[in-house]
C-alpha positions in Angstrom: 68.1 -121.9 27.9 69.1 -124.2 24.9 66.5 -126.6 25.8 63.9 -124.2 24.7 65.2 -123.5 21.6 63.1 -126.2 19.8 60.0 -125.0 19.0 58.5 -128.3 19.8 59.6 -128.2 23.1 58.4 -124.8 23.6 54.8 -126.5 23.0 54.9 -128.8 24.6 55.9 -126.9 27.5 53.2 -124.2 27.0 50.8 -127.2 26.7 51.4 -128.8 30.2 51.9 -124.9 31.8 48.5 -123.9 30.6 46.9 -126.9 31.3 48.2 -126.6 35.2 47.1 -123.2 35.5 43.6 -123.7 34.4 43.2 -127.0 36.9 44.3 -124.1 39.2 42.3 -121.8 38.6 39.1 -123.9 38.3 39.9 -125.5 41.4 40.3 -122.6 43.2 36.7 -120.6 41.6 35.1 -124.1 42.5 36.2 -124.1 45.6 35.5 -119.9 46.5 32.2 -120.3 45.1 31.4 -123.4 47.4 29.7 -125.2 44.7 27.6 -128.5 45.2 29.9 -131.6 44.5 33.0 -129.3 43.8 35.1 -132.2 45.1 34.2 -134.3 42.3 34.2 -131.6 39.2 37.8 -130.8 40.9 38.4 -134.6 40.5 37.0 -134.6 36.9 39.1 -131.1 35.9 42.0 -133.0 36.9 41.3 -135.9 35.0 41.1 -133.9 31.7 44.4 -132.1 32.8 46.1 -135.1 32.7 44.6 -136.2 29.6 45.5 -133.0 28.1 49.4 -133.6 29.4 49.4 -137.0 28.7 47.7 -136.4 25.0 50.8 -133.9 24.3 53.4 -135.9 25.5 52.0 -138.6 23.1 52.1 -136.1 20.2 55.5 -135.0 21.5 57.3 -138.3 21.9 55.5 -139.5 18.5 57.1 -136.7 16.2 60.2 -137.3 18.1 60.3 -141.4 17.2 59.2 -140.4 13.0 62.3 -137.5 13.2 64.8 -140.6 14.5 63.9 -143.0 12.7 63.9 -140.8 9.8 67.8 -139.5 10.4 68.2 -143.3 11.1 66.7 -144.4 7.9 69.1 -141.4 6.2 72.1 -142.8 8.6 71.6 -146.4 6.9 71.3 -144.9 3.3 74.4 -143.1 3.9 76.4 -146.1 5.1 75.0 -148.2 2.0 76.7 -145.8 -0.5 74.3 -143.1 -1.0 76.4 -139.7 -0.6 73.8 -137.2 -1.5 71.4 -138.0 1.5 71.8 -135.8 4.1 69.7 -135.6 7.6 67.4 -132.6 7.2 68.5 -129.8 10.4 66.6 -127.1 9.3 65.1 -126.3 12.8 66.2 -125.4 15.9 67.4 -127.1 19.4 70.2 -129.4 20.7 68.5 -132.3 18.8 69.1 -130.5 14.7 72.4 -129.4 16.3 73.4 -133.0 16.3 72.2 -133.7 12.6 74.1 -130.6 11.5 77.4 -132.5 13.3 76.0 -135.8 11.5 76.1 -133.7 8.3 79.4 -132.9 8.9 81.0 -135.5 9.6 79.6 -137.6 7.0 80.9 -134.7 4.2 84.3 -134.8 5.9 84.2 -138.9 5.3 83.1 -138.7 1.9 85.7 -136.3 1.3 88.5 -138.6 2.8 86.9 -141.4 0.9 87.6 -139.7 -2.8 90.4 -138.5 -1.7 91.4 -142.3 -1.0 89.8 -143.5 -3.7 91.6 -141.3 -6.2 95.0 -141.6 -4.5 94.6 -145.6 -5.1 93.8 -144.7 -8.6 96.6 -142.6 -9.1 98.8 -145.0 -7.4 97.3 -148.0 -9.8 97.7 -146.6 -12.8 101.4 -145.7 -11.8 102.6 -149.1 -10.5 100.4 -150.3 -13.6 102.0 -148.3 -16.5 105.7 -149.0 -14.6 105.3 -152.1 -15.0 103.9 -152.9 -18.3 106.7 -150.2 -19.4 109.2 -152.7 -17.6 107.5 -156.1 -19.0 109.2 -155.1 -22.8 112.3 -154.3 -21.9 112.8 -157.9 -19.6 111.3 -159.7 -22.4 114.0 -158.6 -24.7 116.5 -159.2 -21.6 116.2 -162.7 -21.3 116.1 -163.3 -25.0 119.5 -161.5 -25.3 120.7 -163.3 -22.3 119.4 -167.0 -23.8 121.6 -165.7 -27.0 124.8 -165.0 -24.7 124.2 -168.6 -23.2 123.8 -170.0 -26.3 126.9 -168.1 -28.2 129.3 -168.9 -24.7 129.3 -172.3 -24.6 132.4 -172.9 -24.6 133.5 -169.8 -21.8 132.6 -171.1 -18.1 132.4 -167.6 -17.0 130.0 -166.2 -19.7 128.3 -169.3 -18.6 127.7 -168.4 -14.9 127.2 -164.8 -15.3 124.5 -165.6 -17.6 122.6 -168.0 -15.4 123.2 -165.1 -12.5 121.7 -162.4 -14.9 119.0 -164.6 -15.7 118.3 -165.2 -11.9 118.2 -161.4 -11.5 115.9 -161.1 -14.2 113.8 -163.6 -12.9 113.7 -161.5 -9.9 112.4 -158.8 -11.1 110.2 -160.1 -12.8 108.3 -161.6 -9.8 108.4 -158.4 -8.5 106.7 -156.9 -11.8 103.6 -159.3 -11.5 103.5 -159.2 -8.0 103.1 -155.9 -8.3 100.1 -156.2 -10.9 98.3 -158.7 -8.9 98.7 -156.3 -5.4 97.8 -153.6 -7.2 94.4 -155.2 -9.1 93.6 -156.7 -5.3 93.8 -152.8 -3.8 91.8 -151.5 -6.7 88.7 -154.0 -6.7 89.5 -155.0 -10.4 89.7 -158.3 -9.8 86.2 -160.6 -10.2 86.9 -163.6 -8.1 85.4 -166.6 -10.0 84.3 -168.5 -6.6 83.4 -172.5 -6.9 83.3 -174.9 -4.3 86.8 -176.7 -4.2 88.7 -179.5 -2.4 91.4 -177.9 -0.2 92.8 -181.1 -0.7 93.0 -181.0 -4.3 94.4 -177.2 -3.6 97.0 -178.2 -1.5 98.0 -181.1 -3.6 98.3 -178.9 -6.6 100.8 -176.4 -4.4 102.8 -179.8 -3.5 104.0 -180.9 -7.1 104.4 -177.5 -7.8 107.3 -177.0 -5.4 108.4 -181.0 -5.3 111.0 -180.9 -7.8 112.6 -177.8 -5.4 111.9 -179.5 -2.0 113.6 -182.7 -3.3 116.2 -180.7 -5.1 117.0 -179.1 -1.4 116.6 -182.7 0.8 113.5 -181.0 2.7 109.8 -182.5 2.6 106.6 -181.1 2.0 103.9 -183.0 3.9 99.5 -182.9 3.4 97.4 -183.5 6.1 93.9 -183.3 6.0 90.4 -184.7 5.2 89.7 -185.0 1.7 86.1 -184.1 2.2 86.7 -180.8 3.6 85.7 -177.8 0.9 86.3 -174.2 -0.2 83.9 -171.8 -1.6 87.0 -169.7 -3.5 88.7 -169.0 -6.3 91.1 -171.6 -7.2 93.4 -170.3 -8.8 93.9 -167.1 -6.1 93.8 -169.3 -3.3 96.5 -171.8 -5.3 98.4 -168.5 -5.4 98.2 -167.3 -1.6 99.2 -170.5 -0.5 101.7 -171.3 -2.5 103.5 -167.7 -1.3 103.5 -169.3 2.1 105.2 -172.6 1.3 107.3 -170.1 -0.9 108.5 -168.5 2.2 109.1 -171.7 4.4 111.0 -173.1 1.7 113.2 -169.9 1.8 113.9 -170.1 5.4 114.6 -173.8 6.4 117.4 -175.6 5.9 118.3 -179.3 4.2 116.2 -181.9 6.0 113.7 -180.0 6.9 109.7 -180.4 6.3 106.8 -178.1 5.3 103.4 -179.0 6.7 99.7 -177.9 4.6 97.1 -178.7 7.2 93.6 -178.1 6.9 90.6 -178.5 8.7 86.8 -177.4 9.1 85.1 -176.3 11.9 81.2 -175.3 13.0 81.7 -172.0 10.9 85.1 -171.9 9.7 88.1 -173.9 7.1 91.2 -173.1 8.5 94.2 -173.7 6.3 97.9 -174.1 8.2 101.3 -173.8 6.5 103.6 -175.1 9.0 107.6 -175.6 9.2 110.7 -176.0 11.2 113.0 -173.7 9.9 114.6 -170.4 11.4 111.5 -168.6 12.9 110.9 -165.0 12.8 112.4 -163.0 15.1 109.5 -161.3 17.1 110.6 -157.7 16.3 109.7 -158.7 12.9 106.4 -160.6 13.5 104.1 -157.6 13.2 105.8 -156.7 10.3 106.2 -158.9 8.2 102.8 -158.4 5.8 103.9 -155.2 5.2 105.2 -154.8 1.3 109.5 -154.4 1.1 109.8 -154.8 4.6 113.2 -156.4 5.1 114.0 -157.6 8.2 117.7 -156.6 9.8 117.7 -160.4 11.0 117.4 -162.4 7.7 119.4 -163.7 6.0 117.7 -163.9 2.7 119.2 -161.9 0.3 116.7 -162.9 -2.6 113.7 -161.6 -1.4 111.6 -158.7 -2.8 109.5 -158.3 0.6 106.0 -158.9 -1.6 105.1 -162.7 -1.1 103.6 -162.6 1.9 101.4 -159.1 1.6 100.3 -160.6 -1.5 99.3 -163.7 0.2 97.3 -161.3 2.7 95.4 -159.6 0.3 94.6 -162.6 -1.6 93.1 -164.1 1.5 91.0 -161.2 2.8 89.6 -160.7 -0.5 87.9 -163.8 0.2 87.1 -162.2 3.9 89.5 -164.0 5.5 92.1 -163.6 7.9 95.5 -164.4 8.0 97.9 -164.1 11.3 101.9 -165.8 11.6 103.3 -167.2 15.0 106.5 -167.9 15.0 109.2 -169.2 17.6 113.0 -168.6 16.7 114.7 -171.5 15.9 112.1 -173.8 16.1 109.6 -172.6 13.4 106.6 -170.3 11.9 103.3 -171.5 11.1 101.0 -169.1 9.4 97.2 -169.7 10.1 94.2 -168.8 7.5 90.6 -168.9 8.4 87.4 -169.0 6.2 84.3 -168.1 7.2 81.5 -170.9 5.7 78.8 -169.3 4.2 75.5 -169.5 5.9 72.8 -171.9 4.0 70.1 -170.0 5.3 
């Protein structure tokens, strides 16, 4: 049987056998020999069997609480980061034949995590060296293009394409540092500098960022909040991930339209809300739509690059936050971030 295979057990075992067989056998000499008060040595023999079988279960029980808390102890050292410390399965029985598994499958997850780790590396230092290779070229791009604007003055058509090209190569170079800034996020590289901030002083710095385009388009940008309400963050991230969101309501909502910051605290939580009354998002593209280049079949956005809003998602849970959209077609989207407020204990 497996369950002797621990030596312990096997003891143990022994321990409480022997112990029954000499009650036993005492009993049955004191009781062939008819001695004098054998009732009460019987009584007394019995007694000590039980403390025998009680003082090795005690033992028993004991070593097996120091080997669990031990492998527990290893468990937790593990999880914290430590990948040389194994749980020690040198013996035998069902108990070391979990450990082993233990062992296992903690090697197989360290594996997986280099792996990870070095295919994030890899993929950093790709997207990184693409796009500082690409920063050069664009920089003399636009300067030729500012030099066609300047020599075609007088040509309507040199005119438009250039503003066109210039669009273009505004694009892509959104889509350069976006890039960067995803990429730093995935990697860890990025030190947030957190301070305790206003949201309302954040939201009013995303507002006259984007006034001069929502008053170019006839659409409003409106604050709501209490101006005592603050952020443990890093201002200028958090400046960023919002601003992708009114980004993206701007995109999708038409002349006369309005785009809502909100912002509110609760017993443990900010919660930030970008609201508008645009298009909506269709709901085959709701659970979608933080993932980078997706491009929905139903837009009709052309200018996109499909990074904004997973940008906006890492931004947020590198603060430990969360981030979720709900949207109605034709009647709106609001997206809905949450902060957990640090404990002052």
């Amino acid at each position: 049987m497996k369950l002797f295979a621990n030596r312990r057990i096997k003891f143990l075992f022994a321990g409480i056998l022997w112990s029954i067989l000499a009650f036993t056998l005492i009993s049955a000499l004191l009781a062939g020999f008819e001695v004098r008060n054998a009732s009460y040595c019987i009584l007394f023999s019995s007694l000590c069997m039980g403390a025998v079988i009680l003082t090795l279960c005690f033992r028993y029980f004991r070593e097996q609480h120091t080997i669990m808390e031990n492998a527990i102890s290893q468990i937790k050292e593990s999880i914290s980061g430590n990948k040389d410390v194994t749980i020690e399965c040198n013996d035998e029985g069902e108990l070391y034949r979990l450990f082993h598994e233990v062992n296992s499958l903690v090697s197989i997850l360290n594996a997986h995590a280099v792996n990870e780790t070095n295919s994030k590396k890899f993929l950093q230092n790709t997207i990184s060296d693409i796009s500082h290779q690409l920063k050069t070229p664009l920089a003399a791009l636009n300067i030729y293009n500012g030099i066609i604007q300047d020599e075609g003055k007088n040509s309507p058509v040199i005119q438009e394409f250039s503003l066109l090209s210039e669009q273009e190569l505004d694009r892509i170079e959104t889509l350069v540092q976006n890039l960067l800034k995803i990429t730093k996020l995935d990697a860890g590289t990025i030190i947030l500098e957190k301070s305790l901030e206003h949201v309302s002083e954040l939201a009013e710095n995303v507002k006259q960022h984007f006034l001069f385009r929502a008053q170019r388009e006839g659409k409003e940008i409106c604050l709501s909040g209490s101006g005592e309400i603050t952020l443990l963050c890093d201002r200028t991230w958090i400046i960023e991930a919002v601003s992708n969101l009114v980004k993206n309501a701007l995109d999708h909502t038409e002349k006369g339209s309005f785009v809502r910051i909100e912002w509110q605290a609760f017993a443990s939580v900010v919660q930030i809300t970008i609201k508008d009354n645009g298009c909506g998002i269709h709901p085959e593209d709701l659970h979608h739509i933080f993932k980078r280049f997706y491009r929905s079949r139903f837009s009709k956005d052309t200018q996109g690059i499909g990074l904004g809003l997973p940008l906006a998602k890492a931004i947020v849970e590198a603060h430990n936050g969360t981030i979720e959209a709900d949207s109605t077609l034709g009647s709106g989207t609001s997206f809905t971030i949450n902060f957990l407020i640090p404990s002052k204990f």
